[in-house]
C-alpha positions in Angstrom: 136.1 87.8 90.0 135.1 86.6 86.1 132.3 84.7 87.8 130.6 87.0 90.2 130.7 89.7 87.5 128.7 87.3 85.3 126.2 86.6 88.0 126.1 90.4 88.4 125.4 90.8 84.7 122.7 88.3 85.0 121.0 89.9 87.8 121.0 93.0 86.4 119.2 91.5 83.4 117.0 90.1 85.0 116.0 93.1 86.8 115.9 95.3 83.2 114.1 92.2 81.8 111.3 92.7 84.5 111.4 96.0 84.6 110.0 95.6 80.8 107.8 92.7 81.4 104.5 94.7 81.1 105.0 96.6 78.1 102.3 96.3 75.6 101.1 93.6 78.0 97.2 93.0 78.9 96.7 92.5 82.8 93.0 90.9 83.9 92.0 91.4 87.2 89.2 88.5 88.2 86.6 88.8 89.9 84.9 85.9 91.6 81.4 87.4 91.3 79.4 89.0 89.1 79.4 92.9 87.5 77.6 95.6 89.6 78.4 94.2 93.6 80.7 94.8 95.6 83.8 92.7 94.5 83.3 94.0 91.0 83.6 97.9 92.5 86.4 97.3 94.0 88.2 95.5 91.0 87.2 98.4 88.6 88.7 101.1 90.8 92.1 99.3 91.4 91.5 98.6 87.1 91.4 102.7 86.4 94.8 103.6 88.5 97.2 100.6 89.1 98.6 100.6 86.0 100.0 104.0 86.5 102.6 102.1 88.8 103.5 99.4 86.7 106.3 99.8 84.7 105.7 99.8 81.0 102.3 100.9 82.1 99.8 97.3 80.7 96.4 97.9 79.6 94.1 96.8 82.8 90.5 95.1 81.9 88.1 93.5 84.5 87.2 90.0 83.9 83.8 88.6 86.0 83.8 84.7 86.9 80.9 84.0 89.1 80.1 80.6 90.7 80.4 78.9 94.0 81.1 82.0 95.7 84.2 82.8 94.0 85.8 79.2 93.8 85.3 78.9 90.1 87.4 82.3 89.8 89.7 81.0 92.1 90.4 77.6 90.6 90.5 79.1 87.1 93.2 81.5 88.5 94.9 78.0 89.9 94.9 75.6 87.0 94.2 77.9 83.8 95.3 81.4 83.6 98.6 82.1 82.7 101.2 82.2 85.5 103.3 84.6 84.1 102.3 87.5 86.4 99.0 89.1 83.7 95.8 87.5 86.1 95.2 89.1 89.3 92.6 87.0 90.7 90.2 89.1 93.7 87.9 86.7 95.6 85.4 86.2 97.9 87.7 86.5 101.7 85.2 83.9 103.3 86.8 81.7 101.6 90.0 81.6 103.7 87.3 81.1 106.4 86.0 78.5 104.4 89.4 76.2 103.9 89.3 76.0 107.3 86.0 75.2 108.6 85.1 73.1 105.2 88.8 71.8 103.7 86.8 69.0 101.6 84.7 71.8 99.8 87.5 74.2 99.4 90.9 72.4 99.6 93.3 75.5 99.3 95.6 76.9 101.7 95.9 80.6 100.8 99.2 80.9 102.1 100.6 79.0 99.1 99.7 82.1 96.6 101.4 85.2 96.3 99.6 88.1 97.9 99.6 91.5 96.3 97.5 93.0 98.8 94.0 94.5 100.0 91.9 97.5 99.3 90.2 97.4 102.7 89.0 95.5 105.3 85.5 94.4 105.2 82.5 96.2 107.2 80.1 93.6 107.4 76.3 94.9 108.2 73.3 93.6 108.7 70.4 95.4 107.8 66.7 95.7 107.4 64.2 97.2 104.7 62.5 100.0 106.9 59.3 99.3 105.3 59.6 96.1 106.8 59.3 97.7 110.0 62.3 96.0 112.5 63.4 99.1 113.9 66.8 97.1 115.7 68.2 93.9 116.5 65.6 93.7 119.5 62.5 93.4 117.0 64.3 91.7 114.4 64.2 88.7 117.1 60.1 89.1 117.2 59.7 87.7 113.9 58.8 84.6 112.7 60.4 84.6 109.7 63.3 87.4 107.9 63.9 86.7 104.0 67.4 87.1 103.3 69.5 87.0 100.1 72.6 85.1 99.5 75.0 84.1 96.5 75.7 80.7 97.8 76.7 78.5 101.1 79.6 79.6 102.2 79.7 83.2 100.8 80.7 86.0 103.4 77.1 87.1 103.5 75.7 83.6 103.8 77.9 82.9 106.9 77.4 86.4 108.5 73.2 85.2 108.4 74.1 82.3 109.9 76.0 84.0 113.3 72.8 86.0 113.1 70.5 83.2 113.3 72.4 81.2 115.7 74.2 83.4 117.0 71.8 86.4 118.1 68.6 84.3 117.6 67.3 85.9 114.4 65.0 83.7 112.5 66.4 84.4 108.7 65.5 82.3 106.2 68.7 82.6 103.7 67.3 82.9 99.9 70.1 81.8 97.7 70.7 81.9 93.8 71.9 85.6 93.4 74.6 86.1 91.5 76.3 89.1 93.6 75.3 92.0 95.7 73.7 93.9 93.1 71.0 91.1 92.6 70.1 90.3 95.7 69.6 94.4 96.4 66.7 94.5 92.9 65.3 91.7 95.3 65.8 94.1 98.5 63.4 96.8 96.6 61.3 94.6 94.6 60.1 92.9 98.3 60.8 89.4 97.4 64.0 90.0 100.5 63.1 91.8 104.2 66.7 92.7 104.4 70.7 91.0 104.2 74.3 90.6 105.9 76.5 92.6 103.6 79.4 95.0 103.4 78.2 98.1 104.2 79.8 100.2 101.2 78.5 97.4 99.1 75.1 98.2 99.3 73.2 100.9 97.5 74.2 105.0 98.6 70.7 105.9 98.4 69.6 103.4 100.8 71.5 104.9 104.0 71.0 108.4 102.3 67.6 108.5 101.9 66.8 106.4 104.9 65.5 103.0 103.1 67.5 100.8 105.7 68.0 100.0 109.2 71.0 98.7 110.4 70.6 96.1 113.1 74.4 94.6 113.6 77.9 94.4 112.2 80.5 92.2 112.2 83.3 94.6 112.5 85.0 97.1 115.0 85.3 99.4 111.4 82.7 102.0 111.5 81.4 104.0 108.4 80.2 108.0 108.3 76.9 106.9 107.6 76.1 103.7 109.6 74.5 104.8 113.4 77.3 105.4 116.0 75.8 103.1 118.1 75.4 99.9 115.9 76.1 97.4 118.0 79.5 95.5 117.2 78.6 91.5 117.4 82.1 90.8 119.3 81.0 93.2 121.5 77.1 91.7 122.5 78.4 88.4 122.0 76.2 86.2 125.0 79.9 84.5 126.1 83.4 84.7 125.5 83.3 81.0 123.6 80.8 83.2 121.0 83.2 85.4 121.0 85.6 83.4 119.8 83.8 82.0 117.1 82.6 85.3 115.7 86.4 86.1 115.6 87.2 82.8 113.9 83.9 83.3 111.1 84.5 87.1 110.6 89.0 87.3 111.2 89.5 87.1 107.6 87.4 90.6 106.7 90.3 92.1 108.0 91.8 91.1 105.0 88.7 92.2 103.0 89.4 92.8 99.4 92.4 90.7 98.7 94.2 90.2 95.5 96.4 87.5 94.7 98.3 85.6 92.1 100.0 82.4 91.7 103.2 81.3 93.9 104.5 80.4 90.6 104.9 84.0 89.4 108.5 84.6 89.0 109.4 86.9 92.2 110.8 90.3 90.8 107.4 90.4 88.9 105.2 89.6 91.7 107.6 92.6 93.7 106.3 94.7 90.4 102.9 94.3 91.3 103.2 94.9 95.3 105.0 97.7 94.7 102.8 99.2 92.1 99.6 98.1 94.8 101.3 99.6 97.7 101.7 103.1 95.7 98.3 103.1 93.8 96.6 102.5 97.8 98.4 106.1 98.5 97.7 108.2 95.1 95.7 110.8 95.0 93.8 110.4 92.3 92.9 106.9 93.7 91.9 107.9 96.7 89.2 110.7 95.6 88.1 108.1 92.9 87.3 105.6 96.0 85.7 108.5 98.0 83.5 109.5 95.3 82.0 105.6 94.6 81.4 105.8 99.0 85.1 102.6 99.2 86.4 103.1 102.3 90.4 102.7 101.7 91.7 100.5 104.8 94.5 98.6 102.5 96.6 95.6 104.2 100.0 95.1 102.2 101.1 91.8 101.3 102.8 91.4 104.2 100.2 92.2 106.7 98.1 90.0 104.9 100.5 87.1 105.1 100.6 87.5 108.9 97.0 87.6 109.0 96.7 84.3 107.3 99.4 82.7 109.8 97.4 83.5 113.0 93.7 82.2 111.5 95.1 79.1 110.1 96.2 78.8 113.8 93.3 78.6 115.4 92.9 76.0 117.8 90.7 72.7 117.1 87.9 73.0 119.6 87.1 76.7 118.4 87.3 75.5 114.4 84.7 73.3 115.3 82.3 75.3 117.3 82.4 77.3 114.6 82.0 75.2 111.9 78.7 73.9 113.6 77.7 77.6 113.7 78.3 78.0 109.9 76.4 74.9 108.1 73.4 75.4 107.2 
């Protein structure tokens, strides 16, 4: 009786202890890419309401880490940043795709972190500037040569050019160098790009509002208010079911989409802090009309569903892992 009323005792500390962990704490949310695109967005909005629904209520600051398509971020969050449960690390999802089609460029199996969860999944679109004058998919095939922007090989947009190229036989020539979304869409305007493979709420409200771009294709069965009803869904026109199984492989982990994680090291009642503060920020109000008025769609996957997600991709079978790592190198 004396000893499981001390381990009682204990547990209970433990729980008060976490419980406490945050106050007058500092929690950084990286971001693999650079301020102004996408991933940065998304980090800024979760940065303005999470820490409502942490207990002892942290301050919240946005850190950007840019390089190799998130990996710097990634490794940082890895081998440097404190493992105590203050660095939420958000990254580039292609890079799940990524350990599995390339393990000697990024040697990490994301099921060995602790998931906090997702904001949405990804809507993946590629588009064209109108004054370029591809009016659809169709006419996109006609041209010799389509300039398109990408961070770096392997980024989400870089492989969704790729599946267009090979894929759907769309000559793009991918321009790399830019630093994030926001970059590469300056080059969208200034001419120097004909167009890009990017998620759709990503990209400039303007653009779809005032009509500057014409979707040709997405890589999702998500749909947005503003994209055409009838955008063709690649799965969908894929030419056979082996494309279709690739596609699935190359564009599986947008369902995942925004993800944030931390490190498996993380002491457990702290990481249940931070799901259960996620889970509840994904349903608050104040969230949610914050997301709507920045044009975020709010699709969130728990930890949990994320988890299972990463147990049926790393399952994929041989043959189709390397059809479709032929489709994704360059």
């Amino acid at each position: 009786m004396l000893a499981l009323g001390t381990i009682a005792t204990l547990a209970a500390g433990g729980g008060a202890r976490a419980a406490d962990f945050y106050a007058g704490k500092t929690l950084t949310l990286l971001v693999g890419y650079a301020a102004g695109g996408g991933y940065d967005l998304n980090a800024r909005l979760l940065s303005r309401h999470i820490g409502r629904h942490i207990p002892g209520h942290p301050s919240i600051i946005v850190q950007n880490m840019p390089g190799a398509g998130s990996l710097h971020a990634i490794e940082y969050l890895q081998r440097s940043a404190p493992a105590d449960g203050t660095f939420l690390g958000l990254f580039d999802f292609t890079q799940i795709t990524n350990s599995l089609l390339t393990p000697e460029h990024v040697p990490i199996d994301f099921r060995k972190f602790s998931w906090i969860g997702s904001i949405a999944q990804d809507l993946a679109v590629c588009y064209m500037w109108r004054a370029f004058g591809v009016t659809d998919l169709a006419s996109a095939r006609t041209r010799p040569q389509i300039n398109m922007g990408r961070t770096n090989p392997g980024s989400s947009s870089d492989i969704e050019q790729q599946m267009l190229h090979k894929l759907f036989h769309v000559n793009v020539h991918s321009v790399g160098g830019y630093g994030g979304s926001a970059e590469a869409a300056l080059a969208v305007e200034r001419g120097e790009l004909d167009g890009g493979c990017l998620t759709w709420s990503s990209l400039p409200p303007e653009w779809s509002q005032q009509h500057k771009i014409v979707p040709i294709l997405k890589f999702s069965s998500a749909t947005a208010p503003d994209l055409p009803p009838d955008l063709p869904n690649a799965v969908d026109i894929a030419e056979n079911d082996r494309s279709r199984q690739i596609i699935a492989v190359l564009s599986d982990a947008g369902e995942i989409g925004k993800p944030f994680i931390t490190q498996a090291s993380v002491p457990a009642d702290v990481v249940a802090i931070l799901r259960a503060a996620f889970d509840e920020t994904m349903k608050d109000a104040q969230f949610l009309a914050d997301a709507a008025t920045i044009r975020q769609p709010v699709t969130p996957k728990s930890a949990a569903q994320a988890q299972a997600i990463l147990q049926k991709f790393y399952a994929t079978p041989p043959d189709i892992v390397k059809a479709a790592r032929a489709v994704a190198s360059e």
